[in-house]
matplotlib code that plots the C-alpha trace (Angstrom):
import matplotlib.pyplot as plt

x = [-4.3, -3.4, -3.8, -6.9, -9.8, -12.2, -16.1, -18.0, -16.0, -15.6, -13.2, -14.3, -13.9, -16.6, -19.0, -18.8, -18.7, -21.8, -23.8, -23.3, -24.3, -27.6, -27.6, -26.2, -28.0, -31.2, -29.6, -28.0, -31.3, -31.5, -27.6, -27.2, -23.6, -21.0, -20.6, -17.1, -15.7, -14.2, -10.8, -9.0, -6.8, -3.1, -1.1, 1.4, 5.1, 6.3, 2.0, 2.0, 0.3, -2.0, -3.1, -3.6, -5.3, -7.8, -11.9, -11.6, -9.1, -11.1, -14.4, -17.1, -20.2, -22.5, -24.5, -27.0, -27.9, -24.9, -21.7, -18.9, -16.8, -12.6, -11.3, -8.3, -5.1, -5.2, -7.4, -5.6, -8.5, -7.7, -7.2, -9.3, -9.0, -9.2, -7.1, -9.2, -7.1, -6.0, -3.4, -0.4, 2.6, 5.2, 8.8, 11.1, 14.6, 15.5, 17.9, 19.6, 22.4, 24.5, 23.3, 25.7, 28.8, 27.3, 29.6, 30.2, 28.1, 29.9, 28.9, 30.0, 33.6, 33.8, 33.9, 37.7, 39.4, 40.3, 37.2, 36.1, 38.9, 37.6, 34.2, 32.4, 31.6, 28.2, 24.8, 25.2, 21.3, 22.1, 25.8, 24.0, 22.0, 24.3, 26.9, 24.5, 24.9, 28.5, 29.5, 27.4, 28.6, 32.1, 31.3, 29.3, 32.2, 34.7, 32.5, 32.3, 36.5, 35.5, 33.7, 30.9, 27.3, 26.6, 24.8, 21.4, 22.1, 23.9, 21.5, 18.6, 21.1, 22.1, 18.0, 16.9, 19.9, 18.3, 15.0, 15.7, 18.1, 15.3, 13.9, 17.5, 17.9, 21.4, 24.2, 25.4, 28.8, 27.7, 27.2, 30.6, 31.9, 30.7, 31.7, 27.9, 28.3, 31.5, 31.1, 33.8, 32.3, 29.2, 25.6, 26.8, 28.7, 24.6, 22.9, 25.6, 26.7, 28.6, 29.9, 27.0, 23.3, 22.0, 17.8, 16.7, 14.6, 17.1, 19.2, 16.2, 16.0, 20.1, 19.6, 16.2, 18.4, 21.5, 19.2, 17.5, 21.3, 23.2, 20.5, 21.8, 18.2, 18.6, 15.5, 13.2, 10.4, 8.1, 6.1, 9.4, 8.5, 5.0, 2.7, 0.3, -3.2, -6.9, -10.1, -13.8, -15.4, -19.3, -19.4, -17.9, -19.3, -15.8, -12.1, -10.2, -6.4, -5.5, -2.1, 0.3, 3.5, 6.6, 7.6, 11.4, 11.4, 13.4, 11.0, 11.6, 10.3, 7.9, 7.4, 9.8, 9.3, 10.6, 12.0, 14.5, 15.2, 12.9, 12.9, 10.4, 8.2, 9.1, 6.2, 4.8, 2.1, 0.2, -0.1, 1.4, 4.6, 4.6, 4.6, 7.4, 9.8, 8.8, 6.6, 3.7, 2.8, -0.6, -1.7, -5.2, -5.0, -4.6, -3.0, -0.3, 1.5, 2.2, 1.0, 2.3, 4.5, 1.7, 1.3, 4.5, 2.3, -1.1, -2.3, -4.6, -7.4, -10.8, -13.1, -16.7, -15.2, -13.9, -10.5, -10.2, -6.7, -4.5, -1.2, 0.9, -2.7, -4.8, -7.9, -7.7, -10.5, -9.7, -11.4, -15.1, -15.2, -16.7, -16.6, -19.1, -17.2, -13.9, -11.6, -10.3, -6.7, -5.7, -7.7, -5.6, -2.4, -3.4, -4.5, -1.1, 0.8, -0.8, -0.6, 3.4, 3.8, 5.6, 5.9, 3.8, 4.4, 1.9, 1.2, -1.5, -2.9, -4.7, -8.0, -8.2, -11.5, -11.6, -13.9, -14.2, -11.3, -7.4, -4.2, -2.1, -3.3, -0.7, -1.8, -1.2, -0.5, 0.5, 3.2, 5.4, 5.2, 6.6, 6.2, 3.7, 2.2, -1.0, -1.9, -5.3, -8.4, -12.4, -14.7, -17.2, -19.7, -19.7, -21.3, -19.2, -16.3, -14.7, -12.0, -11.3, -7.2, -5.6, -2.0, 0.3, 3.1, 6.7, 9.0, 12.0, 11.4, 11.3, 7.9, 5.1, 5.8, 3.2, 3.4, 6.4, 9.8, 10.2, 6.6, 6.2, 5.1, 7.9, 6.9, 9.1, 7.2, 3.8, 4.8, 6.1, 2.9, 1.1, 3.0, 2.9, -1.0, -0.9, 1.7, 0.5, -3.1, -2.7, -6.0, -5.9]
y = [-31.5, -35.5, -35.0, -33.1, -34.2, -35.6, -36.1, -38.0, -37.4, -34.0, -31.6, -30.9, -27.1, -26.9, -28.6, -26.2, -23.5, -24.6, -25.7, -21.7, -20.2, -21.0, -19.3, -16.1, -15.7, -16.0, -13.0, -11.0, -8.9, -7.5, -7.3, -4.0, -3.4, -5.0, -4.6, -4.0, -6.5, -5.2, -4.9, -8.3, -8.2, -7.9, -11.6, -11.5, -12.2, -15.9, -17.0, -20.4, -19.8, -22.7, -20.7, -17.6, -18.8, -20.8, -19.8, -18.0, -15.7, -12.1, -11.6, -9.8, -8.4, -11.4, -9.8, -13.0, -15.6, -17.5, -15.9, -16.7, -19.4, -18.3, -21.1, -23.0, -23.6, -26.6, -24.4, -23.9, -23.9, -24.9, -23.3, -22.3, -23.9, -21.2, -17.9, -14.9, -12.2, -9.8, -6.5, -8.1, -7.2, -9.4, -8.7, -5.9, -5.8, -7.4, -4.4, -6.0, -3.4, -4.4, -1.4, -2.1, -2.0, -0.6, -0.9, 2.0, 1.3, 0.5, 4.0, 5.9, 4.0, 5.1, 8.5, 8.7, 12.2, 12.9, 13.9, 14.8, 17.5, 18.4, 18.6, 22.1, 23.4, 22.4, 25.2, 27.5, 26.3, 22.5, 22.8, 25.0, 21.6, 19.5, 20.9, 20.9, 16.9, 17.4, 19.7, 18.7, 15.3, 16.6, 18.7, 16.5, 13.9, 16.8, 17.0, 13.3, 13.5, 15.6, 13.8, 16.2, 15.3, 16.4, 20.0, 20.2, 23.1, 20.7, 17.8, 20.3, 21.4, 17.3, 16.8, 19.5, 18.6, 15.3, 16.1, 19.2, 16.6, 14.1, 17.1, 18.6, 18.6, 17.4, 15.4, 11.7, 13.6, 15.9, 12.6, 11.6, 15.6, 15.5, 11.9, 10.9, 7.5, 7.0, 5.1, 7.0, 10.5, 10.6, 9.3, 5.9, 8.0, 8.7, 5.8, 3.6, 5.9, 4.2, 7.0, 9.5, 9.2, 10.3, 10.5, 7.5, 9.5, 11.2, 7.9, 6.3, 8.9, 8.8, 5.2, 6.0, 8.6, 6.7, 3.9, 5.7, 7.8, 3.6, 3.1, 6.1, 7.9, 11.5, 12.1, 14.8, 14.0, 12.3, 10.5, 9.3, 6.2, 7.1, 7.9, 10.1, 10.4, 11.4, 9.7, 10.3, 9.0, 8.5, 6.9, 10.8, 12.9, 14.2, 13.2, 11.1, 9.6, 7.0, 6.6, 3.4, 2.7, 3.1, -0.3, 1.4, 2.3, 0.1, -1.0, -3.0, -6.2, -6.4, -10.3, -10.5, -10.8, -8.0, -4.5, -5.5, -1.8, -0.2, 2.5, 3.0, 6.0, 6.1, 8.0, 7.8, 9.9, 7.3, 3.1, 3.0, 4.8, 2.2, -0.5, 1.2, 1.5, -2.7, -1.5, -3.6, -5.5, -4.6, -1.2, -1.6, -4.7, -4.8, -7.9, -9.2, -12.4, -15.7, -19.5, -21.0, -18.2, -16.0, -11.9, -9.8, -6.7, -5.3, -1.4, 0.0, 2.3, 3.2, 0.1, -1.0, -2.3, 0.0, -1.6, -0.8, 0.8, 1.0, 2.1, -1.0, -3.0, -3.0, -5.4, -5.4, -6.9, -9.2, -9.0, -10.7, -13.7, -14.6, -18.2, -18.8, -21.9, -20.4, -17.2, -15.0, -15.6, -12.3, -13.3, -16.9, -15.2, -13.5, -16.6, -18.7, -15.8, -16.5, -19.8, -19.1, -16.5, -14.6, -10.9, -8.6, -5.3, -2.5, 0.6, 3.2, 5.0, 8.9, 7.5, 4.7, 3.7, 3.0, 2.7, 6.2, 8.9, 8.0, 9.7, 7.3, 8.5, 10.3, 13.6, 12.3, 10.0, 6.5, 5.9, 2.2, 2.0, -1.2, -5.4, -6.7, -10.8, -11.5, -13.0, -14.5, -13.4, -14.6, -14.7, -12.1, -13.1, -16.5, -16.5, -13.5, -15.5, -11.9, -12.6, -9.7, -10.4, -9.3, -7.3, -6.7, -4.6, -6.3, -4.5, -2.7, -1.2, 2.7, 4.5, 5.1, 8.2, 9.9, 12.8, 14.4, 15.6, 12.3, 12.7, 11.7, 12.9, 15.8, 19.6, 19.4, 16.2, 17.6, 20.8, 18.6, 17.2, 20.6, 21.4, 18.2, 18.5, 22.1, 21.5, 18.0, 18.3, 15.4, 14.3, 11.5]
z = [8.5, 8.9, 12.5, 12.8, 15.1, 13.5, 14.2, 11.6, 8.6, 9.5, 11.2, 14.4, 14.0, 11.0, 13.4, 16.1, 13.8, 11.4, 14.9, 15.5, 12.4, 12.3, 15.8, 14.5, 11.4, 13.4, 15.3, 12.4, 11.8, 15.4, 15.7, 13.8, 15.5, 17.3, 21.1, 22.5, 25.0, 28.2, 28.2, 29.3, 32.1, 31.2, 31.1, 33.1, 31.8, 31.8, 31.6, 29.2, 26.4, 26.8, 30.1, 28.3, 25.0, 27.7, 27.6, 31.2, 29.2, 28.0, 29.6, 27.5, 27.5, 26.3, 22.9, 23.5, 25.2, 23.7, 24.4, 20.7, 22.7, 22.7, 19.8, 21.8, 20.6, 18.4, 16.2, 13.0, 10.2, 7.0, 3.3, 0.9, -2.5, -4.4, -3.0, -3.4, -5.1, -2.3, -2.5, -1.3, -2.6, -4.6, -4.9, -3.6, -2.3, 1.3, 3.3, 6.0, 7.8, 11.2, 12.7, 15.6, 13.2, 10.1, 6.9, 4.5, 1.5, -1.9, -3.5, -0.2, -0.3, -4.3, -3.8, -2.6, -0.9, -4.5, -5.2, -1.9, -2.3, -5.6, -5.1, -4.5, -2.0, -0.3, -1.0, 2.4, 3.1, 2.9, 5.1, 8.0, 9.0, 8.3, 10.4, 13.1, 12.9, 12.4, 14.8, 17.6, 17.6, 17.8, 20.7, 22.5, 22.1, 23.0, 26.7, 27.1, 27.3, 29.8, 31.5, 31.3, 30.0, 26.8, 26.4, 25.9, 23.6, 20.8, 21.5, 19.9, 17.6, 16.6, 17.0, 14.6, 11.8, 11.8, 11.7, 8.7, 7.1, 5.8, 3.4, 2.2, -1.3, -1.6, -3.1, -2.1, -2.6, 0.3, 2.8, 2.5, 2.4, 5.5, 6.5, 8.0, 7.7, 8.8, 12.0, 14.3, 13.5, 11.4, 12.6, 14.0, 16.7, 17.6, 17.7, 18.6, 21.3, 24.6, 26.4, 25.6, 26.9, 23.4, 24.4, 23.0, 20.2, 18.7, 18.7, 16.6, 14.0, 13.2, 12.7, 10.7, 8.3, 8.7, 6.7, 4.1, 2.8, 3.1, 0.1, -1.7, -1.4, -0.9, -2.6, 0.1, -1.5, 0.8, -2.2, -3.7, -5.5, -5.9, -8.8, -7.3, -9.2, -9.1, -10.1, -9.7, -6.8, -7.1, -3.9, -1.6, -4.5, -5.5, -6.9, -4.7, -4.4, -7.1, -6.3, -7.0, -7.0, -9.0, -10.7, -11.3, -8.0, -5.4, -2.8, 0.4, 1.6, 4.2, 4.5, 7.5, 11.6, 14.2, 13.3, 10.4, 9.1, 10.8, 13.7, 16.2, 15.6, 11.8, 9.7, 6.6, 5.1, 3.3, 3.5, -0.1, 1.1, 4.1, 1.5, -0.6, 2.5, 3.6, 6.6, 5.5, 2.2, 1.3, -0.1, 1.3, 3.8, 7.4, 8.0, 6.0, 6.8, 5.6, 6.0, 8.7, 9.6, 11.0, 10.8, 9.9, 10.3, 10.8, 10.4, 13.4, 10.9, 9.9, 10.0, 10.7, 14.0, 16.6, 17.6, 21.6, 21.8, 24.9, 24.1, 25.2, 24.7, 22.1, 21.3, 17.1, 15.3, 12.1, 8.8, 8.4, 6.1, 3.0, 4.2, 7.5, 7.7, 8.4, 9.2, 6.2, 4.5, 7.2, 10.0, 9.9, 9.8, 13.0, 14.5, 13.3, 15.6, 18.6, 18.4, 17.4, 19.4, 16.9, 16.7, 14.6, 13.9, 14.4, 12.4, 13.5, 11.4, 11.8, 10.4, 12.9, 13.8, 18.0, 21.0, 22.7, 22.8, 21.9, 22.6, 20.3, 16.6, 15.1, 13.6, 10.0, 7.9, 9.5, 12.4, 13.0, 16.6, 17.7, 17.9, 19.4, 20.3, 19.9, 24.0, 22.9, 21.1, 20.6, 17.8, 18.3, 15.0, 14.3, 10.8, 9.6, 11.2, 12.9, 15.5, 18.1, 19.0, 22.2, 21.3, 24.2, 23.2, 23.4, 26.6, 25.9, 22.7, 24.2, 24.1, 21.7, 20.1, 20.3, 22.4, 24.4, 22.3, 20.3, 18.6, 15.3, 13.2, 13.6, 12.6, 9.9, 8.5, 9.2, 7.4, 4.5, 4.3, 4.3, 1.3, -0.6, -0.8, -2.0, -4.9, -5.8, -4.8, -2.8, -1.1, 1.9]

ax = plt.figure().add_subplot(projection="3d")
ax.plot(x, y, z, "-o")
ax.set_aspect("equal")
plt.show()
């Protein structure tokens, strides 16, 4: 950087760092494991970042006689030369839908009434949940004439279609039989709902099934795009997953900021299937992002560093360096949100790794639950050059999904799962 601070030929961040590294290799052999910071206090709404990224931000429990000093705001370390090779993904297809005036896709508008009228008739086991979409939409549209709330009775019926509807074996011809994506009586009647308090979980998953049948996938199959396989694992002494994805099948884009296409609470049962649907970008990494554009996503899971995990806080720790002289490719990314404030979305995982007991795991497999900003963060290991970032979780985005009615994942995607590992040997 042409503007970086320099101190005798070199940037002044490599001097700090290198000053320290000697310090912590000194300490390396008695430091056998990390120890967690306190939580920091909450910043408050409105705080400048320059306040918040400041050294009296977190307090922690000093390790040694030198506590790892918060890196301000200017610090934007530099590039390797040489990239390592990483498991980002390349390509994909960008979805972008109005979900507050969706458009009928081009293969719904093909199928005219002509062939509406000819088609036959739907399987009795795929119509029964459908016309629990169908029919309690009209009804619950039929009371809000009335001026009546809607019925609790259709709102399981219109919650359980949904849900059941995701795993239904069935026809694009049977959408538009049913006219589910038409927007003045199919699922945008849900989600886009003025005149009917829709509970805001069912309103997420119409817009999350809404999504996936616009794309023409009616595929149940929660590996859809997914070459599942087994190989021999030395290292846990028996066969373990080997799976990759589907070059012919259409995957998504993750390298974007905010929601884009996705809903809140969403599930997948695997980080591959994450990557297929543009959740995240890497099939192994935590933190995928872009140079100077920061994080678009990191995944909360197993580690050898205990993440601290609040719900609407979390402290997330950043991958260790094979450079002591700066932060990894990921661990920058992180560091380039803070600093741009940008949003970054977080996906928890079952297997997460965190300090003491947590009610925000899902049960399986690997949940989207929201943006977040990065408020601050510190480097906690110097010569391994791990950062420990501060998440608050972005208002107005309706709870973590995690417990209550709205939980994901749903019974019907846990017992999905169940089956999926019996008939395809599927090991996580």
């Amino acid at each position: 950087m042409a503007d970086e601070l320099m101190i005798g030929g070199t940037p002044w961040w490599r001097n700090v760092n290198m000053a320290k590294i000697e310090e912590a290799q000194r300490l390396s052999q008695s430091q056998k494991s990390v120890v967690m910071p306190d939580p920091p206090p909450v910043s408050s709404v409105g705080t400048p970042i320059a306040l918040i990224l400041s050294p009296a931000a977190p307090t922690s429990r000093p390790t040694s006689a030198a506590t790892a000093p918060v890196a301000p705001l200017s610090f934007v370390p530099q590039r390797r030369t040489e990239m390592p090779a990483d498991d980002t993904m390349e390509g994909g297809e960008r979805l972008e839908i109005d979900m507050s005036n969706p458009a009928l896709p081009a293969w719904y508008k093909d199928i005219g009434l002509d062939k509406v009228k000819k088609a036959p008739r739907i399987p009795p086991g795929i119509e029964e949940h459908l016309n629990k979409i169908t029919s309690g939409i009209k009804k619950c549209n039929e009371a809000a004439a009335k001026n009546m709330p809607p019925s609790a009775t259709e709102l399981k019926k219109i919650n359980d279609g949904i849900h059941n509807a995701f795993f239904l074996d069935l026809s694009a011809l049977a959408i538009r039989q049913k006219g589910l994506l038409h927007n003045d009586r199919g699922l945008p009647q849900v989600f886009n709902s003025d005149k009917i308090d829709y509970p805001w979980y069912i309103k997420e998953d119409a817009a999350e099934l809404y999504t996936k049948w616009w794309q023409k996938d009616t595929n149940p199959d929660l590996f859809r795009g997914i070459k599942l396989g087994r190989t021999k694992n030395a290292k846990i002494g028996r066969e373990s997953a080997a799976d990759k994805l589907d070059p012919k099948y259409p995957r998504k884009k993750g390298d974007f900021h905010g929601d884009g296409h996705l809903r809140n609470g969403q599930w997948w049962p695997t980080q591959l299937c994450a990557v297929r649907d543009g959740a995240h970008s890497a099939t192994v990494g935590g933190i995928c992002g872009r140079t100077g554009g920061g994080a678009f996503s990191c995944v909360m899971s197993g580690g050898s560093y205990p993440n601290i995990d609040k719900g609407t806080e979390v402290w997330y720790y950043g991958t260790e360096s094979d450079d002591p002289s700066r932060p990894s490719d990921s661990t920058q990314h992180m560091i380039e949100s803070c600093r741009l404030q940008t949003p970054v979305r977080v996906l928890r995982a079952f297997k997460m790794t965190t300090e003491g007991p947590n009610d925000y795991r899902p049960k399986e497999g690997m949940r989207y639950d929201g943006l977040y900003k990065v408020a601050n963060y510190e480097v906690k290991n110097v010569a391994k050059q791990v950062h420990l970032f501060h998440l608050v979780r972005e208002p107005d985005q309706g709870p973590i999904r995690n417990s209550g009615p709205g939980i994901r994942p749903t019974p019907e995607e846990l017992e999905a799962l169940a089956k999926a590992k019996i008939e395809k040997k599927f090991l996580a």
